[in-house]
N, C-alpha and C positions, 0 to 999 in steps of 0.2 A: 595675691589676686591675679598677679598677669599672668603665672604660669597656671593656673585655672580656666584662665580666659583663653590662652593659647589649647589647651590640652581640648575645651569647647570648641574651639575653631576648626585645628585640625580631625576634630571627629566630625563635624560637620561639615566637612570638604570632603573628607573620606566617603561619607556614603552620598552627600551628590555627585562623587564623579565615579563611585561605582555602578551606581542607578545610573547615570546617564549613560556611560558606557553600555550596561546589558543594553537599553533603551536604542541607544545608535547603533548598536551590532544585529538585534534582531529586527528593528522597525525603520532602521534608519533614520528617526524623528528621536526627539528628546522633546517634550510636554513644556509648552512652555506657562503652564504653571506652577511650575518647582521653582521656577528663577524667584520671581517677588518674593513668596517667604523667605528664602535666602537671603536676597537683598536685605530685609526687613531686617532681620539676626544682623547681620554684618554691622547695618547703621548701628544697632542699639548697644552692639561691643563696642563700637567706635565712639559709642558716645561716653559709655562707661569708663571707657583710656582718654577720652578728650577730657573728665575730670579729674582722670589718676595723674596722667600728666603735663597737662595745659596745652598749648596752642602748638609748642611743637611737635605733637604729636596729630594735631588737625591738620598740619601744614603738611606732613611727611603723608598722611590720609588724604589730602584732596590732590597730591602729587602723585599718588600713586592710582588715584580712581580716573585721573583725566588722563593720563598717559596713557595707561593700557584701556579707557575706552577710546579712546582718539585711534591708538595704533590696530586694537581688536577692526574699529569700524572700518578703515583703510583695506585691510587684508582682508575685511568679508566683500567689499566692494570691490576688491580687484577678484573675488570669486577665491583668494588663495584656500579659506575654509567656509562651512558653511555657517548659516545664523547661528546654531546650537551651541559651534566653538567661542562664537565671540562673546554668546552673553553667559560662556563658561568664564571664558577670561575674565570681563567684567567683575562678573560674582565673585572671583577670587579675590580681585584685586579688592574689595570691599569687605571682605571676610577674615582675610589674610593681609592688609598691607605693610607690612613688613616680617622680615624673616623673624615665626619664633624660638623664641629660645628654650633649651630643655633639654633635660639628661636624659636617659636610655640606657639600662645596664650599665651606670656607671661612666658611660659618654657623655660629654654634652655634644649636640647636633646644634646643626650642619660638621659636619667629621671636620670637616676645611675650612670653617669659621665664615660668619656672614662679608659676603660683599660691602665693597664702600656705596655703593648704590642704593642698597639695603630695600629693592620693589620685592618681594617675595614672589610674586605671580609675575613679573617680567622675570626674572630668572625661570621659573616653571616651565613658561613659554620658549625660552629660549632653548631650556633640553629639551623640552617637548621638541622642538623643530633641530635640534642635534641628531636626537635620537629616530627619529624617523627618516635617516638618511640610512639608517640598518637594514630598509625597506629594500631601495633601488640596487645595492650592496648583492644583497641577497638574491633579487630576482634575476641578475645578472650573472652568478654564479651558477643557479638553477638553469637557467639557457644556455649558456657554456659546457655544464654536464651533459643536459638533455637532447637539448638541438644545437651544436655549435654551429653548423650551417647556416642557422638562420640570424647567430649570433653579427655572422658576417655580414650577411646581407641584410640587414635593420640592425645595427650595433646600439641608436638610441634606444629605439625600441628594447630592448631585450634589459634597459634598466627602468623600465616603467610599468612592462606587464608580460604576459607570454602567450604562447600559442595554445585556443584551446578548439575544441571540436564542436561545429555548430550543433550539432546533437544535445550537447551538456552544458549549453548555455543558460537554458530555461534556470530561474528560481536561484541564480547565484548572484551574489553582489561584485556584481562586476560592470564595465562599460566596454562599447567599441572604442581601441585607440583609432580605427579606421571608418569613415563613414564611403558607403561604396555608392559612386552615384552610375548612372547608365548613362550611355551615352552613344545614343543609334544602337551598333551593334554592338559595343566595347563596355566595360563596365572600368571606371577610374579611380581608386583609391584615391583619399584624401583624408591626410591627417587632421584629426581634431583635439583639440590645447586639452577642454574638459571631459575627452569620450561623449560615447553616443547612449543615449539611453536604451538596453534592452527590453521592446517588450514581444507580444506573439507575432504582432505583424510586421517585424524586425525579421525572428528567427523565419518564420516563411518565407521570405522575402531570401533571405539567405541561401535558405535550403534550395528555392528554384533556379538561385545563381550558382550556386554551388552544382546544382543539378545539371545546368546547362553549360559548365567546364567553365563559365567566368571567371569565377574565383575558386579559389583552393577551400578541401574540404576543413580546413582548420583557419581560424582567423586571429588577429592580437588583441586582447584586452589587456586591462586593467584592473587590478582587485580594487573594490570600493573601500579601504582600510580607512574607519570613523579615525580623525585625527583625536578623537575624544578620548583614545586609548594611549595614544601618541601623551595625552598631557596629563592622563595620569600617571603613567609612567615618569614624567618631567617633574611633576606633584610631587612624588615621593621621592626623588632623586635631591630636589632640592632642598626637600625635608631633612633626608638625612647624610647625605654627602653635601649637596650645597650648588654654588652656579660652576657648571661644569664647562663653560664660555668664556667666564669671567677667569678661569685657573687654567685653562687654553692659551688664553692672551698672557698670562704673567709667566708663562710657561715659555713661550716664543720669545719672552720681551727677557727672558732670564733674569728674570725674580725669581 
């Protein structure tokens, strides 16, 4: 029965975090009525394993749904992701609480064997948030190639987001890393932590700055990349290799 109950799980994580993904890549929003049936499923396997294996398995369940709501709600309050991500988290951790177990061609998964921790969706989360450091990596190499110039003179900058052309700003998910305020005759750049939201009367505003030599015809954003994509990537990582954090540290610590 568990390995039934698991092989249900993970198909039912699987297409909520691929729905969610297309959802956050083309609308930026994720429906927030996908989450409660989900919950609802999660509770009702949970209750099914709370008679398979009594209270240790409740204990090890409300360990893992307070944690990662506790930690999810923290990081959406400090703005680190937005609601969609936390009540992804959530939902896992109630779907999923602990790593399962199961063969594949003859493997059994996790390839590296479950953590002493054994949260399935805090390890998730935690590649999830490894593997989106491939982002800053990246954009940073891309500026280096493209514009090294500019690499110099904004060095943060150029691991956050790049240079693009107010022209082709329109309809792209993206933000100002710069919000440009006037001042008399001068116009001041000023960074901002979340970007600026792009809308029309952003790009005009630009273009007549732009037009009247304020600022340059190119400006720095940031790609809006859903971290929803970020955790399913983590999702699957920890499915079938495992917590890629946790073998970091035993790795440093020479185990």
């Amino acid at each position: 029965m568990a390995m039934n109950l698991d092989g249900i799980r993970i198909l039912i994580c699987i297409h909520l975090l691929v729905y969610s993904c297309y959802s956050d890549f083309k609308t930026r929003r994720v429906p927030n009525k996908i989450w409660l049936p989900m919950i609802g499923i999660g509770v009702i396997l949970a209750f099914v394993d709370f008679i398979t294996y009594g209270p240790d398995f409740f204990i090890h369940f409300a360990f893992s749904v307070v944690l990662l709501s506790v930690f999810a709600y923290l990081l959406f309050k400090i703005n680190a992701f937005g609601g969609a991500d936390a009540k992804a988290i959530i939902t896992l951790s109630i779907l999923i609480p602990t790593f399962p177990s199961f063969v594949l061609f003859g493997r059994a998964l996790p390839l590296t064997g479950i953590p002493p921790l054994n949260l399935f969706a805090f390890s998730a989360l935690g590649n999830a948030v490894l593997l989106s450091l491939v982002v800053p990596i990246a954009l940073f190499i891309y500026n280096l190639t493209q514009n090294p110039e500019e690499v110099i003179e904004k060095p943060l900058y150029s691991f956050i987001g790049y240079k693009s052309e107010i022209s082709k700003l329109k309809n792209q998910h993206i933000r100002l890393i710069q919000d440009f305020v006037e001042q008399d005759d001068r116009v001041a750049p000023r960074f901002r932590f979340n970007g600026v939201q792009i809308d029309d009367a952003l790009i005009e505003r630009l273009r007549r700055l732009s037009k009247e030599e304020k600022i340059p015809e190119k400006v720095w954003v940031m790609p809006g990349l859903p971290f929803m994509i970020s955790l399913t990537v983590g999702f699957a990582t920890a499915l079938i290799y495992g917590d890629i954090i946790y073998l970091i540290t035993l790795c440093m610590l020479g185990m």
